[in-house]
C-alpha positions as CSV (number, residue, x, y, z in Angstrom):
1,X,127.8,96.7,-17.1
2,X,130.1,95.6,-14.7
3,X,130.2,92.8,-12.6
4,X,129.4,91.5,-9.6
5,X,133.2,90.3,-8.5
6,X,134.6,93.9,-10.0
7,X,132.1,96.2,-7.5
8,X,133.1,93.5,-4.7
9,X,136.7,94.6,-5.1
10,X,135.9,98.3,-5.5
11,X,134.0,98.1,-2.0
12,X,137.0,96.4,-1.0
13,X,139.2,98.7,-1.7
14,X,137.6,102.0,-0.4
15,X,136.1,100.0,2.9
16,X,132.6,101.1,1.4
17,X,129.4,99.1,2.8
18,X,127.8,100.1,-0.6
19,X,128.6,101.2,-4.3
20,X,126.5,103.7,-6.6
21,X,125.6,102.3,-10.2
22,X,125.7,104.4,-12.7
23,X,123.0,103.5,-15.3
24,X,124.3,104.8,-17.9
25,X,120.8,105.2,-19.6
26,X,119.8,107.4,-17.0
27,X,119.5,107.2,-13.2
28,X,121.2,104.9,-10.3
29,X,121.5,101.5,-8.9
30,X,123.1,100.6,-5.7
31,X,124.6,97.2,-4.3
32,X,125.6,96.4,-0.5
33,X,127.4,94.2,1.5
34,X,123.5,92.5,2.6
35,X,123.5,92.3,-1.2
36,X,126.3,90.4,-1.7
37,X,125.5,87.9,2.0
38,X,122.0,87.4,0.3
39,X,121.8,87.7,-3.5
40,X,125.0,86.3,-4.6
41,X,126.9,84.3,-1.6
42,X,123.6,82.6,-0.2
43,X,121.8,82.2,-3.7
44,X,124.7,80.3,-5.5
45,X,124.9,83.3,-8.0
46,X,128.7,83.6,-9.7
47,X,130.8,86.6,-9.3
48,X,131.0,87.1,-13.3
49,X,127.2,88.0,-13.2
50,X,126.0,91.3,-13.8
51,X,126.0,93.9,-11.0
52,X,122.2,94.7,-12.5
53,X,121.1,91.5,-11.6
54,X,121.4,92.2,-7.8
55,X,121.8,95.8,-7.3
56,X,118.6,97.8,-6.4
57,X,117.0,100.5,-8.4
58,X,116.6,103.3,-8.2
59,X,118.5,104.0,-5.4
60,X,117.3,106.6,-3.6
61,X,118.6,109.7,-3.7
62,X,118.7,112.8,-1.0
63,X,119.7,116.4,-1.4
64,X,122.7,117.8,1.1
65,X,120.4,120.1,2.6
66,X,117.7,117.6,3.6
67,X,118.0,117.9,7.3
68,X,119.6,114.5,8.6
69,X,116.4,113.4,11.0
70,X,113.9,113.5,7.9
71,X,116.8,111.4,6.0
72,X,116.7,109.0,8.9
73,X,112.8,109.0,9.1
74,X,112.9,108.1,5.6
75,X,115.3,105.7,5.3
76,X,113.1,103.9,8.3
77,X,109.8,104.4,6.3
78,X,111.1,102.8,3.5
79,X,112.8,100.2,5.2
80,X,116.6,100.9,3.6
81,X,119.9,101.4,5.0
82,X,122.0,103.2,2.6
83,X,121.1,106.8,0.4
84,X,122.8,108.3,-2.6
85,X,123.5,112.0,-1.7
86,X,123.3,114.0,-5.1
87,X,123.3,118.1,-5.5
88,X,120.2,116.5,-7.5
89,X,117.6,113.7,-7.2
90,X,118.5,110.4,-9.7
91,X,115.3,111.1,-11.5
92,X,117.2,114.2,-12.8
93,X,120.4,113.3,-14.2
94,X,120.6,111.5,-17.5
């Protein structure tokens, strides 16, 4: 698993707000820039700490032809700001 410094620099580097975890076992995570204000920069955590220990799961995942004002209501309902778009939900790959 990688860690927390290495997904920072990633994010960095494509001027993402957000990075997809691949679980390897099956399914997603996700980490975001609140992530890293709140979990690791406010809470003292170090950079060499696993990604897992911060990142939520499992992210949730919409389909490309979800229309985009049920994605929004969604993403309000549930309270989140980012989405993983898949040709597949997360609960389907492995």
């Amino acid at each position: 698993m990688e860690n927390i410094r290495e997904i920072a620099r990633r994010m960095t580097e494509a001027g993402a707000t957000s990075a997809v975890v691949d679980l390897r076992g099956g399914g997603f995570g996700i980490v975001t820039d609140r992530d890293i204000r709140t979990r690791i920069v406010g809470a003292g955590l170090p950079l060499s700490a696993p990604v897992a220990t911060v990142m939520t799961t499992p992210v949730f995942t919409v389909l490309p032809d979800q229309i985009g004002g049920e994605v929004l209501f969604e993403l309000l309902e549930r309270g989140i700001r980012h989405a993983r778009s898949s040709p597949k939900p997360a609960s389907w790959s492995a």
